[in-house]
C-alpha positions as CSV (number, residue, x, y, z in Angstrom):
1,X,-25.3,-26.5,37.5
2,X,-26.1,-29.6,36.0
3,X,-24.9,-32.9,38.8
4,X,-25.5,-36.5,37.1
5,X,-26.6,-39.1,39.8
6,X,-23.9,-41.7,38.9
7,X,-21.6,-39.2,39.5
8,X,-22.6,-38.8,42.9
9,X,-22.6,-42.3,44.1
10,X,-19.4,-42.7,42.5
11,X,-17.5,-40.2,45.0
12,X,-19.4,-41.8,48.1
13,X,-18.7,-45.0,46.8
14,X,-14.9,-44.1,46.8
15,X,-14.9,-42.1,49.8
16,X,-17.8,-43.7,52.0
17,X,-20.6,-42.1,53.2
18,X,-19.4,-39.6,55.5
19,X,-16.3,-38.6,53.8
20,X,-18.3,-38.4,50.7
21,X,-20.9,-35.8,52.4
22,X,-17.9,-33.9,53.7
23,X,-16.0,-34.1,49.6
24,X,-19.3,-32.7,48.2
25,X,-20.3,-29.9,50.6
26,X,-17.0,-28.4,50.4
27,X,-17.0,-28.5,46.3
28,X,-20.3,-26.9,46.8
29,X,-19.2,-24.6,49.2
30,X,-16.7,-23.5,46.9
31,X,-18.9,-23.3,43.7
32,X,-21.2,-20.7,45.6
33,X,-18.4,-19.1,46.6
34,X,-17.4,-18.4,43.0
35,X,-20.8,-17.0,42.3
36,X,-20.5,-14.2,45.2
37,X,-20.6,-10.4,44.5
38,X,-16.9,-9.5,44.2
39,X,-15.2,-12.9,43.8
40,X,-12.1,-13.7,41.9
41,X,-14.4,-14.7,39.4
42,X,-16.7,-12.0,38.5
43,X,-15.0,-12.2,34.8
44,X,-17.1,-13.5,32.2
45,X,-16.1,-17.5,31.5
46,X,-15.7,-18.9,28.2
47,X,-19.6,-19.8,26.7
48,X,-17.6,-23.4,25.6
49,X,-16.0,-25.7,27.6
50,X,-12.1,-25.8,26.8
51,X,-10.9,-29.1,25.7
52,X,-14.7,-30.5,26.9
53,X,-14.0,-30.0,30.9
54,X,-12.4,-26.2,31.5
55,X,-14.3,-22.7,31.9
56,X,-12.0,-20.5,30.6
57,X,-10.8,-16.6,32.2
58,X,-8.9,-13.7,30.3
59,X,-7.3,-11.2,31.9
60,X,-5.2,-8.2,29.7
61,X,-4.3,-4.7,29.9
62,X,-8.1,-3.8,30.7
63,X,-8.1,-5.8,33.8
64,X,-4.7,-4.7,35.4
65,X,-1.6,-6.7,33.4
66,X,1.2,-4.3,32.9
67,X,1.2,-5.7,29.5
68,X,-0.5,-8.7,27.4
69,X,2.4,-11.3,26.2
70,X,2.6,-13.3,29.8
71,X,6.0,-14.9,29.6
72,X,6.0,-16.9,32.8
73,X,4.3,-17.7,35.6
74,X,4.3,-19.8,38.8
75,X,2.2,-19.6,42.1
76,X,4.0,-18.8,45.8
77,X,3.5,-20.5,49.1
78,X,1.7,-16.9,50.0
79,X,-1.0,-17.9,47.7
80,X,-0.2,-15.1,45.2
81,X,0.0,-15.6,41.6
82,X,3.2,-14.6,39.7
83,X,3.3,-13.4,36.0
84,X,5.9,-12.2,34.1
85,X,5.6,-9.6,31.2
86,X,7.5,-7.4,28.4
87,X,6.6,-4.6,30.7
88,X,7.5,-6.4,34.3
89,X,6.4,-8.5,36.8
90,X,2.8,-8.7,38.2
91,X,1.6,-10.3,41.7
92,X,-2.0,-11.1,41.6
93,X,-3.8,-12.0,43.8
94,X,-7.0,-13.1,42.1
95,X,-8.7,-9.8,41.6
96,X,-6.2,-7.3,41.6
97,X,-2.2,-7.0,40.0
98,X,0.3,-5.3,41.5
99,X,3.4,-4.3,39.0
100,X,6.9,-4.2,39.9
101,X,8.8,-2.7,37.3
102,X,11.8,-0.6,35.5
103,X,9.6,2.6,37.0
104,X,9.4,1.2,40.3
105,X,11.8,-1.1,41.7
106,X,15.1,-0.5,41.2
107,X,16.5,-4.2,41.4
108,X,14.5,-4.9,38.3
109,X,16.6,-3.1,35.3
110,X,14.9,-5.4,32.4
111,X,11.9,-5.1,30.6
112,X,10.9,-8.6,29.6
113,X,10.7,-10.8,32.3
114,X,11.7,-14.1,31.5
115,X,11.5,-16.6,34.2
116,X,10.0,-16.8,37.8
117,X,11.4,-19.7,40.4
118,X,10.3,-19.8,44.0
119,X,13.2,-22.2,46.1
120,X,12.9,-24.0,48.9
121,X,13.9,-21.1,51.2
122,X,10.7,-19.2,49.8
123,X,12.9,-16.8,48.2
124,X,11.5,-15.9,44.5
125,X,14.0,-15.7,40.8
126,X,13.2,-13.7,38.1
127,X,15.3,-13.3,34.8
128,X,15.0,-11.0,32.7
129,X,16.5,-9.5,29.4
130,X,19.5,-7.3,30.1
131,X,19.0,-6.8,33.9
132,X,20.9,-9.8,35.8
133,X,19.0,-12.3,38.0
134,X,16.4,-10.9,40.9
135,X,15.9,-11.5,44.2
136,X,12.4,-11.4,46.0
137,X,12.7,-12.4,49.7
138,X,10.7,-10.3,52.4
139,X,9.3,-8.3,50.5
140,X,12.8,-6.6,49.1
141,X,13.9,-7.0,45.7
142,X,17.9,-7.4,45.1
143,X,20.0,-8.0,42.2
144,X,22.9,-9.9,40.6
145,X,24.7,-9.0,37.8
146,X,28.1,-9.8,36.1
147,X,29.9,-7.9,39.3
148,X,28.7,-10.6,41.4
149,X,29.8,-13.6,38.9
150,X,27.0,-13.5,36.2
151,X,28.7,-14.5,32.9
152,X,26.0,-12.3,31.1
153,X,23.1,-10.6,32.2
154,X,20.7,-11.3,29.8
155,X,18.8,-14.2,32.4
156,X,16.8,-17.1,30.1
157,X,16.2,-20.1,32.6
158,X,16.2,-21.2,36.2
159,X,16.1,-24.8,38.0
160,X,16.8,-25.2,41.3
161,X,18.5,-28.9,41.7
162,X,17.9,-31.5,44.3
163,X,21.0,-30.4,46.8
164,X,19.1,-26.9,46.5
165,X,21.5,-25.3,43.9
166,X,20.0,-22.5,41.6
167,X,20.9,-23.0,38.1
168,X,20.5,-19.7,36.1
169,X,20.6,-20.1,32.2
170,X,22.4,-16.8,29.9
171,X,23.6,-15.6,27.1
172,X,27.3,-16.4,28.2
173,X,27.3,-19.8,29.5
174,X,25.6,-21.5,32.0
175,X,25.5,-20.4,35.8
176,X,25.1,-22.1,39.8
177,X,24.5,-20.1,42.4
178,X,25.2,-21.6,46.0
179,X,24.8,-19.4,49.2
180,X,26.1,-16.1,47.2
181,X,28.8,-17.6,44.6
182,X,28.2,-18.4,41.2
183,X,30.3,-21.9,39.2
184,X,30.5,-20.8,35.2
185,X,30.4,-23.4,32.9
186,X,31.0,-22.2,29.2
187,X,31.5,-23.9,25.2
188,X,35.4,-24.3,27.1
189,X,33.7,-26.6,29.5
190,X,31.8,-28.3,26.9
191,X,28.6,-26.5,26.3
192,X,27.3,-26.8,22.4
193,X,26.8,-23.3,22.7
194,X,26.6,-20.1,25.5
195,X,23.4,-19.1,25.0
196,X,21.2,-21.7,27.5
197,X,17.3,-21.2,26.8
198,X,15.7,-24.0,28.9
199,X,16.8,-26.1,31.7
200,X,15.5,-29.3,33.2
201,X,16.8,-32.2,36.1
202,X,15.9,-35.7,35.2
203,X,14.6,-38.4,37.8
204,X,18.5,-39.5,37.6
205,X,20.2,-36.2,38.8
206,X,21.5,-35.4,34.9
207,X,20.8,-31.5,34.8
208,X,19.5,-31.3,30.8
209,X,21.1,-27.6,29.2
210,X,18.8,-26.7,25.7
211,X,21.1,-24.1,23.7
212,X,20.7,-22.1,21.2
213,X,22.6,-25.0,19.0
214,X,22.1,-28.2,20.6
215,X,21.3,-29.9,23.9
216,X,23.6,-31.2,26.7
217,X,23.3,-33.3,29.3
218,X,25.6,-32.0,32.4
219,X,26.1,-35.3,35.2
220,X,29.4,-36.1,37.1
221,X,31.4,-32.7,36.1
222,X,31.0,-33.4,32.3
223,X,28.7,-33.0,29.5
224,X,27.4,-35.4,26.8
225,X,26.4,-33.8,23.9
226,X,23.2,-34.2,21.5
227,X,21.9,-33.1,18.2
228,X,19.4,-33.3,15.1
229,X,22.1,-36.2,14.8
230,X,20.2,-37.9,17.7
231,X,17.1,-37.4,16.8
232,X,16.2,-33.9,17.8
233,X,13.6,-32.0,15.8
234,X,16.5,-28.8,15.6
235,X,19.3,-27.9,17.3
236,X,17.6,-24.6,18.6
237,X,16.3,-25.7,21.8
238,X,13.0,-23.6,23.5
239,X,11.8,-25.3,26.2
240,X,12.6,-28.3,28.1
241,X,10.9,-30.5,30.7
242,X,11.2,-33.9,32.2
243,X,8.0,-35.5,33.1
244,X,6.4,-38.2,36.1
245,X,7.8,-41.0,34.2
246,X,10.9,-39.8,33.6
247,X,10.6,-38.9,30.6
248,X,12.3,-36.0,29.1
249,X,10.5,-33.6,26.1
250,X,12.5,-31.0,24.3
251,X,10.7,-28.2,22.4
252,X,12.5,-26.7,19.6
253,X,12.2,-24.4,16.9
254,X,10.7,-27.3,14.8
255,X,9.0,-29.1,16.9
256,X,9.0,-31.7,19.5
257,X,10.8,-34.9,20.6
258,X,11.0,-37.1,23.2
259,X,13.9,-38.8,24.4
260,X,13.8,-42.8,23.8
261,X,16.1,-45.0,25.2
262,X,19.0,-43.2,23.4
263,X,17.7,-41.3,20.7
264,X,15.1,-38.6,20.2
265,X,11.6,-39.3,18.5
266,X,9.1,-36.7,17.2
267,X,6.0,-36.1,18.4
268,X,2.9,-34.8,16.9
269,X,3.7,-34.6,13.3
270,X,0.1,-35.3,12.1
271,X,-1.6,-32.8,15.0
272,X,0.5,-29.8,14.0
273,X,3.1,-29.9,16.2
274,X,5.9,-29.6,13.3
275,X,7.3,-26.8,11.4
276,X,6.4,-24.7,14.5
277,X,8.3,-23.4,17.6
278,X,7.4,-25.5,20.4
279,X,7.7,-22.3,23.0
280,X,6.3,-23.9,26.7
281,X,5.5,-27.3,28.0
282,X,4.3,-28.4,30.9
283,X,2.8,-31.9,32.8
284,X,-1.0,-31.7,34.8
285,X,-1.3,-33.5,37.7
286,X,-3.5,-36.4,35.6
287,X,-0.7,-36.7,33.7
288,X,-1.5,-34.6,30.5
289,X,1.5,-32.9,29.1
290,X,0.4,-29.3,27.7
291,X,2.0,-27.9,24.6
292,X,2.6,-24.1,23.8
293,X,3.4,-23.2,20.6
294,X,3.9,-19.7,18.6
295,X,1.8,-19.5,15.9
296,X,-0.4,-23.0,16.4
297,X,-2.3,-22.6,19.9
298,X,-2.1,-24.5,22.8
299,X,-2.2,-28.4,22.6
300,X,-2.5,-31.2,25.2
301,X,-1.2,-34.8,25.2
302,X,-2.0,-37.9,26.9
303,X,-1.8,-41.4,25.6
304,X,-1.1,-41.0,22.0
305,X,-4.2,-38.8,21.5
306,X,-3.3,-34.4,21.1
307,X,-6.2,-32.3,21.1
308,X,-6.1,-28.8,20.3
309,X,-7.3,-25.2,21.2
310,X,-6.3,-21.6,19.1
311,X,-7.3,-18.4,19.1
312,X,-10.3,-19.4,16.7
313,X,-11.9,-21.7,19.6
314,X,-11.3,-18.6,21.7
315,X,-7.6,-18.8,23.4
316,X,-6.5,-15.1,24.0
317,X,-3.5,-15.6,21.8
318,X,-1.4,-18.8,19.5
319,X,1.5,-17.7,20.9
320,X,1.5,-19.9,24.2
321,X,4.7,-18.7,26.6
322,X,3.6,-19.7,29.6
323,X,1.8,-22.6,31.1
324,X,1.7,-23.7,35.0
325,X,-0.8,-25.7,37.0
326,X,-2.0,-24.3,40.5
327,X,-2.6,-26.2,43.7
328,X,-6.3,-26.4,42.9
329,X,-5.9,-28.1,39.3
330,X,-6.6,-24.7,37.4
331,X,-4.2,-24.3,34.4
332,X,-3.1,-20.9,33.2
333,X,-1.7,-20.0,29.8
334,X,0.4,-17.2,29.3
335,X,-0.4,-15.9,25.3
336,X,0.8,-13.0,23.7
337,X,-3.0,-12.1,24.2
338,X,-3.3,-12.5,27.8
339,X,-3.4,-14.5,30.5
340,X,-6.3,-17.5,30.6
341,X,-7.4,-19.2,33.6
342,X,-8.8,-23.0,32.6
343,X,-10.8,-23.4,35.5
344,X,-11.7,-27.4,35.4
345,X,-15.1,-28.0,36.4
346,X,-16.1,-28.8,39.9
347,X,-17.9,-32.3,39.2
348,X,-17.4,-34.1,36.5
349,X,-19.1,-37.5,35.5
350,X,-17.8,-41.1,35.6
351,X,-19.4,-44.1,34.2
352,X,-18.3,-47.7,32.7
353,X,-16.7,-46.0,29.9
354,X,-14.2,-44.3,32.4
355,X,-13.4,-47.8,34.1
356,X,-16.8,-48.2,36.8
357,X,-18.6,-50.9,36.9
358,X,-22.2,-50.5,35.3
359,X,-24.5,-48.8,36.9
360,X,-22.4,-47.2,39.8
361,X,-25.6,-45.6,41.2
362,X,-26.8,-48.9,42.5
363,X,-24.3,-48.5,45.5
364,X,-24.9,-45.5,46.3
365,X,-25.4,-45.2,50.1
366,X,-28.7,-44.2,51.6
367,X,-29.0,-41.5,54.6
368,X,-31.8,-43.2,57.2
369,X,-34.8,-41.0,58.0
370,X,-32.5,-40.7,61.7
371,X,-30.1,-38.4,60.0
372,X,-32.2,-36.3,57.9
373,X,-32.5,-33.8,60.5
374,X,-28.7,-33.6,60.5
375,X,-28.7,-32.9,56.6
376,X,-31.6,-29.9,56.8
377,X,-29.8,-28.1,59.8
378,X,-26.4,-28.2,58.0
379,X,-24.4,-24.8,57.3
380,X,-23.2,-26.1,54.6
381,X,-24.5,-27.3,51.0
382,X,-24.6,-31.4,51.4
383,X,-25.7,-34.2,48.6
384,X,-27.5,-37.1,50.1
385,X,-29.2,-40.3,48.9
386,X,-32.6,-41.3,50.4
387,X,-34.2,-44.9,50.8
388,X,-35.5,-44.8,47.1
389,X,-31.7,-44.3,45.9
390,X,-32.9,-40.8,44.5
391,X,-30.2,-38.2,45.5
392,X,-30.9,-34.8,46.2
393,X,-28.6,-31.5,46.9
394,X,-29.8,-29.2,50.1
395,X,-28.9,-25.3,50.1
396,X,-29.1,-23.7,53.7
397,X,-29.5,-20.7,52.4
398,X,-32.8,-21.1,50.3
399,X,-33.8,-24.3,52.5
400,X,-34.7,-26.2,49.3
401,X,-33.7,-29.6,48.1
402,X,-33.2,-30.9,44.5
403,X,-33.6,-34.0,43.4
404,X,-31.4,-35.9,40.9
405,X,-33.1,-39.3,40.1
406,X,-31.2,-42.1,38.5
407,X,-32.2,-42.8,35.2
């Protein structure tokens, strides 16, 4: 593990010098952690750092997935990992998979799972192809289908709205459950078309509907319609999301756009991003917006600039299905490949060029000779500085010190 200096003295300068101890010992910690006999992370990383700052995991059939296309995933308040598959759903929980399945659970009747929600309540959604929308709550599996209001029960999409109504998209109309009855809403209600693929809430309240053959925008019991008329890449809408800033990004089956102001742009032309269904999307906490297409890799977006990563740089798969962010800043991809873990490094460098002022090191905060003791009978790894501004890392459990000097 390499640590640069500046680096250091950049997270005590921002934290102070206690906190900054505290920051570092725990990301430590947790690094040596990763390198324990049986982790979660006894898989072989990537030998390349994915897009310059990730480690990257595969998991497939070999390691447990029912199956290798990963079609959606999202994380629960349990801590377990969700994925869903053409052969199921699969809980992980970061070294093993449990499947629930056609074979073994008899709420689940469909094959390709399709979407996975977790509500407020803690209760988990899954859609699937043919087999109504599933409950997970307690550890009991139930199921809705068109006897309970459904208007179809081939399940595409979920949202769950602000008042804490489920929206389920299908291929007969658009669906909200709330408590155990379901609202319709249908082409007679003003729908471009009945099969909903994507569904998304803007910072407004407007509930955004991506069909099969158009988009709508549901707000105040009626919907406004849009179209390649607008704007839009295509009519066939895949994916939709509305990100930090409000903005909303529709993939299609050619492309990508952006709403602006009152029409749609297109994005990423030059990069690729055209021609190609635009199949998952999906906004990192530093405000990157990740791009899954089928046939064209993964991309990511920030500012104007789209890098990207394919199955030649080593993704498991260019079909890209599935993309979520975790609690710790990981990013998995669901491919039709497998299922890739971008675990972001644990320290990563800052100097001017990222905004500090030169030199950062300067300010780095000395430990006196008074607390050195202190440092040395610590259980846990800690970075210090000395007098001479030279910073060293301490291990309890070799008792040895390295030293990072500032260049």
């Amino acid at each position: 593990m390499v640590i640069s200096a500046p680096a250091v003295s950049a997270i005590a300068l921002y934290f102070g010098r206690k906190a900054a101890r505290v920051v570092l010992a725990g990301c430590a910690w947790l690094w040596l952690g990763c390198l324990l006999p049986g982790s979660t992370f006894s898989q072989t990383p990537s030998s390349h750092k994915v897009f310059g700052r990730y480690q990257q995991f595969v998991w497939r059939e070999q390691q447990g997935l029912p199956q290798n296309t990963v079609q959606a995933i999202t994380r629960t308040r349990d801590g377990y990992l969700w994925l869903g598959t053409l052969a199921g759903a699969a809980r992980f929980d970061g070294a093993h998979f449990t499947v629930f399945d056609n074979g073994n659970t008899g709420a689940i009747k469909g094959s390709y799972i399709t979407a996975l929600l977790q509500d407020r309540q803690g209760d988990l959604w899954l859609t699937s192809d043919a087999g109504g929308l599933v409950r997970y709550r307690h550890g009991q599996f139930s199921l809705y289908t068109t006897r309970d209001g459904l208007p179809n029960e081939t399940t595409k999409a979920l949202l769950e709205d602000r008042e804490g109504g489920l929206w389920v998209g299908t291929y007969g109309g658009l669906a909200r459950l709330k408590g155990e009855r379901f609202a319709v809403y249908t082409t007679g209600d003003g729908l471009p078309h009945n099969e909903v693929r994507a569904l998304a809430q803007d910072y407004e309240g407007g509930l955004w509907v991506g069909t099969s053959n158009g988009l709508a925008m549901f707000k105040d019991g009626r919907f406004a319609l849009y179209s390649t008329r607008d704007g839009l890449a295509h009519n066939y809408v895949t994916t939709l999301f509305s990100d930090q800033s409000g903005t909303l990004w529709v993939g299609t089956l050619n492309g990508l756009s952006r709403l602006q102001g009152q029409r749609f742009v297109s994005v990423g032309a030059r990069e690729g991003i055209v021609n190609v269904p635009v199949s998952a999307l999906h906004q990192d906490r530093e405000e990157n917006l990740w791009i899954g297409t089928v046939g064209n890799g993964l991309f990511r977006f920030k500012e104007g600039r789209i890098e990207r990563y394919t199955a030649k740089d080593g993704l498991a798969g260019d079909r890209v299905v599935a993309i979520y962010q975790d609690p710790e800043g990981d990013v998995w991809v669901g491919t039709d490949g497998g299922l890739c873990q971008l675990k972001a490094g644990l320290f990563q460098t800052y100097t001017a060029q990222d905004g500090l002022r030169p030199d950062p090191f300067q300010r780095c905060h000395p430990y006196p000779d008074s607390e050195r003791e202190e440092i040395h009978q610590s259980l846990l790894p800690v970075f210090f500085c000395d007098n001479n501004r030279q910073s060293h890392f301490w291990s309890p459990d070799t008792s040895m010190a390295i030293a990072f000097r500032d260049p």
